[in-house]
N, CA and C atoms as a LAMMPS dump frame, in Angstrom:
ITEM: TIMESTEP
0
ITEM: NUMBER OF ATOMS
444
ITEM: BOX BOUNDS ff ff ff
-5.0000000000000000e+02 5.0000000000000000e+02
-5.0000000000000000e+02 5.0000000000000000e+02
-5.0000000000000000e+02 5.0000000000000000e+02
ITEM: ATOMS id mol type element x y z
1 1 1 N 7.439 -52.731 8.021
2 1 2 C 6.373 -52.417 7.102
3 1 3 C 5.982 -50.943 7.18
4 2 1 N 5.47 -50.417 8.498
5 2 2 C 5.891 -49.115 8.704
6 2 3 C 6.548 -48.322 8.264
7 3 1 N 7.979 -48.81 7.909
8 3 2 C 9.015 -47.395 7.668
9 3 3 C 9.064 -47.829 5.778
10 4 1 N 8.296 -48.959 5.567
11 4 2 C 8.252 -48.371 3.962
12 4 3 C 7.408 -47.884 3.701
13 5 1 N 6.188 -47.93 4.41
14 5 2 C 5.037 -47.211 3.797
15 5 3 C 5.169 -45.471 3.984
16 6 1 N 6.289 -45.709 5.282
17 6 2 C 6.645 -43.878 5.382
18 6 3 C 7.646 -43.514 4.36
19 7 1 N 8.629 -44.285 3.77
20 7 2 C 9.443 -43.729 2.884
21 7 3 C 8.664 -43.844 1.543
22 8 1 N 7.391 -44.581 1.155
23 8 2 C 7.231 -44.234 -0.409
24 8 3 C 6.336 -42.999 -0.173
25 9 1 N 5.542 -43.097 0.963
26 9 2 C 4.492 -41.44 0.94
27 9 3 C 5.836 -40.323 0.914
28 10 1 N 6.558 -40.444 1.739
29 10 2 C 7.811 -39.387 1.174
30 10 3 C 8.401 -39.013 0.35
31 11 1 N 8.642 -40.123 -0.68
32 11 2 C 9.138 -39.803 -2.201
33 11 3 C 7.761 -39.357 -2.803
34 12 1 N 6.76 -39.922 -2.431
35 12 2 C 5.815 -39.116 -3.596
36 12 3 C 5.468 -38.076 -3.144
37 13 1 N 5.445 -37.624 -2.388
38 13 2 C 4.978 -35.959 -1.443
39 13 3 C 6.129 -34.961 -2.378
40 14 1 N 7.359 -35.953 -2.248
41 14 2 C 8.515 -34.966 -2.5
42 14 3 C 8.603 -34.324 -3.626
43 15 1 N 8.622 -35.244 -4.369
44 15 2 C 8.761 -35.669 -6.225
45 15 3 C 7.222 -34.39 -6.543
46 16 1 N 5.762 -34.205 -5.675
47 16 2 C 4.797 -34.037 -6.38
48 16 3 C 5.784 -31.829 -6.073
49 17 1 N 6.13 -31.98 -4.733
50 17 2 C 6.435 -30.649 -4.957
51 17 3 C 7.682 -30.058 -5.607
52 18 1 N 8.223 -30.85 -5.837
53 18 2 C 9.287 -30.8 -6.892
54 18 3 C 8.824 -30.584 -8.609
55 19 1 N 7.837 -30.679 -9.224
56 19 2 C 7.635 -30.597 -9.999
57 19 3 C 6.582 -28.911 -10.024
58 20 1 N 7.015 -27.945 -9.335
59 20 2 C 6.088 -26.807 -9.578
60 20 3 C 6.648 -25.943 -11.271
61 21 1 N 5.27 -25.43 -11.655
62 21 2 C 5.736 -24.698 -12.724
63 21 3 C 4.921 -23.251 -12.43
64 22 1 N 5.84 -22.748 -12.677
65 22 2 C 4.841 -20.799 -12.527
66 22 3 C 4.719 -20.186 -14.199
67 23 1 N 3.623 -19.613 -13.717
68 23 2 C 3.104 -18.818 -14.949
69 23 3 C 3.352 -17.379 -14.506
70 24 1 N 4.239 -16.571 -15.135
71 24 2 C 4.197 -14.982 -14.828
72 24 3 C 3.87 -14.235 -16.077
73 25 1 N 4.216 -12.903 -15.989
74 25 2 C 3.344 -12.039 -16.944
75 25 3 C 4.632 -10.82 -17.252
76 26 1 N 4.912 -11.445 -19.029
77 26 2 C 6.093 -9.804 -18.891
78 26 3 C 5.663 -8.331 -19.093
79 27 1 N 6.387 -7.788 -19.046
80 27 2 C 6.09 -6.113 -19.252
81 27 3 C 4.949 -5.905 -20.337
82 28 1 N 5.679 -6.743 -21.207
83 28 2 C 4.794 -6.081 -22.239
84 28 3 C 3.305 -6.909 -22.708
85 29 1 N 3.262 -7.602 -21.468
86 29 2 C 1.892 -8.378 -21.524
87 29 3 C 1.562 -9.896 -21.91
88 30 1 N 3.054 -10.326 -22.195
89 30 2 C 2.797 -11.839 -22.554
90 30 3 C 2.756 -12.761 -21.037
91 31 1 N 2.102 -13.599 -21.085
92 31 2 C 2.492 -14.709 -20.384
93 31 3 C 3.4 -15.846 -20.842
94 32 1 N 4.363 -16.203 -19.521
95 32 2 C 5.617 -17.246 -19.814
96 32 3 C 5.13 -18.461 -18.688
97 33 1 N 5.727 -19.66 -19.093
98 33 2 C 5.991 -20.642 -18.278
99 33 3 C 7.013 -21.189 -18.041
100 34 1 N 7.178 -20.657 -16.159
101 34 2 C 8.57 -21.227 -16.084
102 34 3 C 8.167 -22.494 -15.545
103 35 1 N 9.37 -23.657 -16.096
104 35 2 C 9.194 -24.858 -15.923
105 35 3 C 10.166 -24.795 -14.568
106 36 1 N 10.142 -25.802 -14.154
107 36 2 C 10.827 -26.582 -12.694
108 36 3 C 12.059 -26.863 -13.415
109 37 1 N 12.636 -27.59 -14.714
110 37 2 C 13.957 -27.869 -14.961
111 37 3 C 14.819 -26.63 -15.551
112 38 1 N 14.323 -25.267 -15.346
113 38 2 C 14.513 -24.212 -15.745
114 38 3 C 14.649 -23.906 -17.512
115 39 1 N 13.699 -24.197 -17.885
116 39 2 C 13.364 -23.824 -18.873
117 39 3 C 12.126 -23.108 -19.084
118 40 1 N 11.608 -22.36 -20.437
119 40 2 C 10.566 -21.621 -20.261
120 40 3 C 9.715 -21.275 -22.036
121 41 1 N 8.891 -20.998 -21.885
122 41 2 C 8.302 -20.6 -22.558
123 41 3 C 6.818 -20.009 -22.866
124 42 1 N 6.688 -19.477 -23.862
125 42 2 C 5.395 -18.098 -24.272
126 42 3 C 4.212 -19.027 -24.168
127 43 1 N 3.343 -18.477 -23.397
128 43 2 C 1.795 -19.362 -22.946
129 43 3 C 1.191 -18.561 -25.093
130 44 1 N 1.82 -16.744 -24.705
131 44 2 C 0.633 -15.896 -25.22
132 44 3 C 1.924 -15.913 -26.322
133 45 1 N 2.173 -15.939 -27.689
134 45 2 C 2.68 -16.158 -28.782
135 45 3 C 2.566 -14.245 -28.974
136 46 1 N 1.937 -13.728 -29.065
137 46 2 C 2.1 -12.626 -29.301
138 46 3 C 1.6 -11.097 -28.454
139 47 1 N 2.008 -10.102 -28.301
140 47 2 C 2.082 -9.44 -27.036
141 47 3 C 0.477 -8.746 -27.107
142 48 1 N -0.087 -8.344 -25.74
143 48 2 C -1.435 -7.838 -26.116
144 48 3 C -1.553 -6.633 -26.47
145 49 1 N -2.122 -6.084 -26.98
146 49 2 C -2.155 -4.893 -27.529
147 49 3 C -2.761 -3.796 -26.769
148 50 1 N -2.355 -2.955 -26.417
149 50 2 C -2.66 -1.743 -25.651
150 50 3 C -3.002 -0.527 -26.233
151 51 1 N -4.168 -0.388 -25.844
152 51 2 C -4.782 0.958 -26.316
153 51 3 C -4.018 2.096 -25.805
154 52 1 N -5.018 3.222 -26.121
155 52 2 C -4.533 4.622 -26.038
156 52 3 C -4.909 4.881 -24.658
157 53 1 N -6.214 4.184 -24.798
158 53 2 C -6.718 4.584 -23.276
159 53 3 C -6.662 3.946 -21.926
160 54 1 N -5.812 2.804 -22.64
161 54 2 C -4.904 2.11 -21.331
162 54 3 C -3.591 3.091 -20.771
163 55 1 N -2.892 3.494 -21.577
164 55 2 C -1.885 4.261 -21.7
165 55 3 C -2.145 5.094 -20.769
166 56 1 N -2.9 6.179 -21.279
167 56 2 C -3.869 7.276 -20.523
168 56 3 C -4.143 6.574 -18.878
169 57 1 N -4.799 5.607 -19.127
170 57 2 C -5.022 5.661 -17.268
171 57 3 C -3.98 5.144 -16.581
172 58 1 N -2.827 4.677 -17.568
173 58 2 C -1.724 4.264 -16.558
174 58 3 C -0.618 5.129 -16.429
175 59 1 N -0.687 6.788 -16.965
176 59 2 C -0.071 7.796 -16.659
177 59 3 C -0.533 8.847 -15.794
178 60 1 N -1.696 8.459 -15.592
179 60 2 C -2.782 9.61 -14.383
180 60 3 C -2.261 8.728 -13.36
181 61 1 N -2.098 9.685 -12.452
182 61 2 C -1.776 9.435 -10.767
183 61 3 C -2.742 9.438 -9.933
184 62 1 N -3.107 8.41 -8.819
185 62 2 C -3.972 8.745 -8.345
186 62 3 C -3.558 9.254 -6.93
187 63 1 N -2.432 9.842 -6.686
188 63 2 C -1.413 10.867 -5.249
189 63 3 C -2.421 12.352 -5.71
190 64 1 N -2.745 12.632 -6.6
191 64 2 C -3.188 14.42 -6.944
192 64 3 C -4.355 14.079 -6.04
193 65 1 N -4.862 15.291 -5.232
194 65 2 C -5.962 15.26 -4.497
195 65 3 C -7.05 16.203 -4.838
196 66 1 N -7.81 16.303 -5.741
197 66 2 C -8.949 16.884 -6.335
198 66 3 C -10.149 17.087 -5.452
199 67 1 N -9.767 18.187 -4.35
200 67 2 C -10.919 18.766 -3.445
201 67 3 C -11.75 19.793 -3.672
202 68 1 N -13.267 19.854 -3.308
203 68 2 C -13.754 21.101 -3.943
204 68 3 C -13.926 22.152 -3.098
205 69 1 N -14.494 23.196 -3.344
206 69 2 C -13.589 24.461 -2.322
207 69 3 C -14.945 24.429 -1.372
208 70 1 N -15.79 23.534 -1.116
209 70 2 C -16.779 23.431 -0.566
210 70 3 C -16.661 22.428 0.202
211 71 1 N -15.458 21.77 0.339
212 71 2 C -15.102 20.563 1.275
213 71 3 C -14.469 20.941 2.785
214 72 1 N -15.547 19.823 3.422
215 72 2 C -15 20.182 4.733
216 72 3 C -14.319 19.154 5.536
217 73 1 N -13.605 19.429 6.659
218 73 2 C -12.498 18.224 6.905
219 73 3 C -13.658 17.372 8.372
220 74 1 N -13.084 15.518 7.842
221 74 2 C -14.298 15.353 9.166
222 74 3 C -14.09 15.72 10.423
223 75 1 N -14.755 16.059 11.496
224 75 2 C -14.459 15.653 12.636
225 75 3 C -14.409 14.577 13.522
226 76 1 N -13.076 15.173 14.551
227 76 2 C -12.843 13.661 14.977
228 76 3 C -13.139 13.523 16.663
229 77 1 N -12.828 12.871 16.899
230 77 2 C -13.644 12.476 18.526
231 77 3 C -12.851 13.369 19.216
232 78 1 N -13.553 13.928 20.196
233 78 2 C -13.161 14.809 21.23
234 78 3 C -12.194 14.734 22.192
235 79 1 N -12.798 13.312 22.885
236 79 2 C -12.305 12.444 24.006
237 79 3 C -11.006 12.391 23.184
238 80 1 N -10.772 11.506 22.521
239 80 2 C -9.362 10.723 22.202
240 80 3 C -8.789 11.837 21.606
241 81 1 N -8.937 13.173 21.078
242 81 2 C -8.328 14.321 21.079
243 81 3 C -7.553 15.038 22.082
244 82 1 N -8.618 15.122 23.29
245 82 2 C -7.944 15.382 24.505
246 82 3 C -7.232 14.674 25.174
247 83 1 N -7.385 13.61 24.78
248 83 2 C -6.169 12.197 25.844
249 83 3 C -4.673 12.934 24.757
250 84 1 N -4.601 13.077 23.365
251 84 2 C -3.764 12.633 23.21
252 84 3 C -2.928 14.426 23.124
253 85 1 N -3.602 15.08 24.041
254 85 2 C -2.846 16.946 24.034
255 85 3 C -1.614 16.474 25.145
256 86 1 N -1.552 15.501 26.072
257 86 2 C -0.607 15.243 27.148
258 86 3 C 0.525 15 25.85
259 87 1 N 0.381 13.958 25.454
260 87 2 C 1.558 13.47 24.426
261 87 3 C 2.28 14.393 23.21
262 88 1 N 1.323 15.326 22.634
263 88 2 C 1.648 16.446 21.684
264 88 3 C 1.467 15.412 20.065
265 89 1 N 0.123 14.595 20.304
266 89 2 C 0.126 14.136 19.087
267 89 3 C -1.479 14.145 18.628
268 90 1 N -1.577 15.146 18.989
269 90 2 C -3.359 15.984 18.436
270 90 3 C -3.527 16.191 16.862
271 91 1 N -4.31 16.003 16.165
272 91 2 C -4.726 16.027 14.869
273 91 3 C -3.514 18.051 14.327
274 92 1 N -3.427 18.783 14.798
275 92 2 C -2.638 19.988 14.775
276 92 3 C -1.646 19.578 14.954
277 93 1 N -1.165 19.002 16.129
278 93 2 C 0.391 18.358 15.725
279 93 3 C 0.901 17.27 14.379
280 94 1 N -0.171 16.625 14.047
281 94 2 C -0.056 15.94 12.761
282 94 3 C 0.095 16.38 11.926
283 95 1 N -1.081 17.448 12.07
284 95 2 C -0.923 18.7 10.481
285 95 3 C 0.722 19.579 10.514
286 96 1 N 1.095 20.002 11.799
287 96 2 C 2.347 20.384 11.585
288 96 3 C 3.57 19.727 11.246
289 97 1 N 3.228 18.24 11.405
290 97 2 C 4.468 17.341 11.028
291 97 3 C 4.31 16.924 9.473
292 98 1 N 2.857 17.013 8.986
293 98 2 C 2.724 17.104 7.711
294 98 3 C 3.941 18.24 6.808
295 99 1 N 3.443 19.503 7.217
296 99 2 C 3.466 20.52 6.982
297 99 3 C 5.278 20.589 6.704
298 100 1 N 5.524 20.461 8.149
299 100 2 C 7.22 19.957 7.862
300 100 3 C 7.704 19.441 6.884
301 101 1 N 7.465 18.124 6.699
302 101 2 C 8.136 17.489 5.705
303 101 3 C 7.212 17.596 4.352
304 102 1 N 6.601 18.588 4.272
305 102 2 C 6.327 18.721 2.494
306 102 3 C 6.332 20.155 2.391
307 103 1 N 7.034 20.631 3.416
308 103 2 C 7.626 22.249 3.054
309 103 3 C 6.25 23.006 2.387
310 104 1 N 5.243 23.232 3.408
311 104 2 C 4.183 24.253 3.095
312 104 3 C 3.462 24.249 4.563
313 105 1 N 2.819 25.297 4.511
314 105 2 C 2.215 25.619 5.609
315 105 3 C 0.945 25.314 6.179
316 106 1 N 0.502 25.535 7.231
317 106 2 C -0.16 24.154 8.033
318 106 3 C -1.558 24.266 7.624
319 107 1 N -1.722 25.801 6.815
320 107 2 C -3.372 25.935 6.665
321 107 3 C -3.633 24.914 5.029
322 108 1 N -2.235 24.905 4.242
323 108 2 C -2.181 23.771 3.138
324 108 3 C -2.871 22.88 3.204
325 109 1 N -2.18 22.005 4.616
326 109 2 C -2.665 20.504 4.658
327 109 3 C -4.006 20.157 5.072
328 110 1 N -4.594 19.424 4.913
329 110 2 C -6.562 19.782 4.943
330 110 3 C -6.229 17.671 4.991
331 111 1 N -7.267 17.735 5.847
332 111 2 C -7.872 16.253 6.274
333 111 3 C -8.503 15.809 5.444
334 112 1 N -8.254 14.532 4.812
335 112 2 C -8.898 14.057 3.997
336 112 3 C -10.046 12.481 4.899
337 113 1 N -9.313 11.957 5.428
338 113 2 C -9.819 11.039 6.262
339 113 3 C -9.037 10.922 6.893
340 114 1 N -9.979 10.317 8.724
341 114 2 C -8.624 9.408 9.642
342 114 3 C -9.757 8.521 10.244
343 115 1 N -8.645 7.781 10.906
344 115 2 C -9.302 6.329 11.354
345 115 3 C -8.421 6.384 12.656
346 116 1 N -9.206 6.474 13.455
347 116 2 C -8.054 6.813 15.317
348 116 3 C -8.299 6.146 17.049
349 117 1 N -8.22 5.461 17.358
350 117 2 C -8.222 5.187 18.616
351 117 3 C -7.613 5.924 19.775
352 118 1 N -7.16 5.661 20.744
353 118 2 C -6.552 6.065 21.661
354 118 3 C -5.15 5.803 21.504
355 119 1 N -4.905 4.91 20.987
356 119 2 C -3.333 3.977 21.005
357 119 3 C -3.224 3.895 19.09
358 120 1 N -3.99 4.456 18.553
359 120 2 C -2.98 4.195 16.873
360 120 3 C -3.963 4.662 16.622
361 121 1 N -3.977 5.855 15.158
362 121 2 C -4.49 6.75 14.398
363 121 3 C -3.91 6.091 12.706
364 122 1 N -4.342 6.563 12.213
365 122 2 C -4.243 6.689 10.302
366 122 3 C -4.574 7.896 9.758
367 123 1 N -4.236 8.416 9.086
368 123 2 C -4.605 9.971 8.458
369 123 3 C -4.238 10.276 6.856
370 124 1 N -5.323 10.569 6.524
371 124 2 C -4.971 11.151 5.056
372 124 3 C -5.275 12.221 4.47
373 125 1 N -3.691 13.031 4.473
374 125 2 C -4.202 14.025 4.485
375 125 3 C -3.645 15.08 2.748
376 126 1 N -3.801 15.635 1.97
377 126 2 C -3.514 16.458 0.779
378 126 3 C -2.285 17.66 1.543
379 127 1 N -1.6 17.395 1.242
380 127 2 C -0.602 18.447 1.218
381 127 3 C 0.055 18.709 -0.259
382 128 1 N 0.302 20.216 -0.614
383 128 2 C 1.044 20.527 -1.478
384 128 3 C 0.588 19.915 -2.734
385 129 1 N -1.156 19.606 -2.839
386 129 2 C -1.701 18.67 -3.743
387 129 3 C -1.731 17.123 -4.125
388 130 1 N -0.825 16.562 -2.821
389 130 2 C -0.643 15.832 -2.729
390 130 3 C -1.224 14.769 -1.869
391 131 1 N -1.56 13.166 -2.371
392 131 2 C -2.037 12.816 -1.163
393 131 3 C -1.196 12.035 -0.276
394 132 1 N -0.972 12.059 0.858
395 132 2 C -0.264 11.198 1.502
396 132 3 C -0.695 10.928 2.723
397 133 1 N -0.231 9.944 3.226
398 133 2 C -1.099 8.854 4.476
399 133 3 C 0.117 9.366 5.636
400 134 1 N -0.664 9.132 6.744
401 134 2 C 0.585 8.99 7.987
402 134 3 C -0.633 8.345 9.534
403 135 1 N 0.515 7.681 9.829
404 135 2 C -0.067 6.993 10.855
405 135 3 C 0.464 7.349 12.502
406 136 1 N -0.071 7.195 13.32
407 136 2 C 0.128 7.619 15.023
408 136 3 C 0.162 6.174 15.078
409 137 1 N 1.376 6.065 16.105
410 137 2 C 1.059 4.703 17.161
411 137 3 C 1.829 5.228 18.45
412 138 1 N 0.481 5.598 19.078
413 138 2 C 0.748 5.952 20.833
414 138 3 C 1.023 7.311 20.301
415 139 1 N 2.011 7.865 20.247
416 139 2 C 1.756 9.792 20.929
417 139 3 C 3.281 9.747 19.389
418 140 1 N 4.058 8.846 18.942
419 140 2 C 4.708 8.527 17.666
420 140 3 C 4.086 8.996 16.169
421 141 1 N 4.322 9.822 15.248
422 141 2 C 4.095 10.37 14.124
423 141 3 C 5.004 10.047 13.387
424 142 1 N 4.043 9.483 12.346
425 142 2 C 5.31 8.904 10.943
426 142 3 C 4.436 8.627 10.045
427 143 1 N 5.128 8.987 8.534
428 143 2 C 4.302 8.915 7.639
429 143 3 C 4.638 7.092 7.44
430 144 1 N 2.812 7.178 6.491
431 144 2 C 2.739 5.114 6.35
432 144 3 C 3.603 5.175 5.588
433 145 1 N 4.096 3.724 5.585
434 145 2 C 5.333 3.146 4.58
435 145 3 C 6.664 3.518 4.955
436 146 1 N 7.047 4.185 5.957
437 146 2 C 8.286 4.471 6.418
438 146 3 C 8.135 3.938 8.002
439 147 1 N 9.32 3.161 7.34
440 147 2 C 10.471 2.827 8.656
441 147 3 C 10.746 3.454 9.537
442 148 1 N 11.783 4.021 9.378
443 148 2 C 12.309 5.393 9.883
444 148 3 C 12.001 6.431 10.358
């Protein structure tokens, strides 16, 4: 009696996730439904219409770093500054590894924010007008999003 009541909760558990359908969204703004037997079709019959000023904010970048010449960079803790001069991974060594890989010089790169412990840092900093992130873990420098 047992092992039927476990095999019909199994077919119906099975059968209920077997039947998924997804709703996605194409480029140009329609919604589709993909069915489970692979078939599909338009939720939205006709595509949405996009303004000018959608356009517009989806060609502005938000990487440009718009600082005013009255901006100053924060300061950061002392202590965990000086722990990390043994290792050679001090807020100046960051700026020079910035500096490196976006080919400009170190007075360029200007602090935008960091977030830092003793053992892992975050930094964001404008180089070359640019904004880009890089993270410390332990006395290690690498920009975020890279592997490598």
């Amino acid at each position: 009696m047992k092992s039927i009541i476990f095999l019909l909760l199994f077919f119906i558990t099975s059968a209920t996730f077997a039947q998924n359908n997804y709703i996605v969204e194409t480029e140009d703004g329609r919604r589709v439904l993909l069915k489970a037997d692979y078939t599909w079709e338009y939720i939205d019959a006709a595509p949405k219409e996009v303004s000018k000023n959608d356009i517009s904010e989806a060609t502005k970048t938000d990487d440009a770093c718009n600082l005013g010449a009255d901006y100053e960079e924060p300061k950061l803790n002392g202590k965990i500054q000086s722990q990390l001069k043994k290792g050679r991974a001090t807020i100046d060594d960051v700026k020079r590894k910035v500096a490196k890989d976006y080919n400009c010089s170190v007075d360029e790169v200007v602090l935008i924010s960091a977030s830092e412990q003793k053992s892992k840092g975050r930094y964001q900093f404008c180089a070359n007008g640019k904004k880009v992130d890089y993270k410390r873990t332990g006395f290690t420098i690498i920009e975020a999003g890279k592997l490598f």
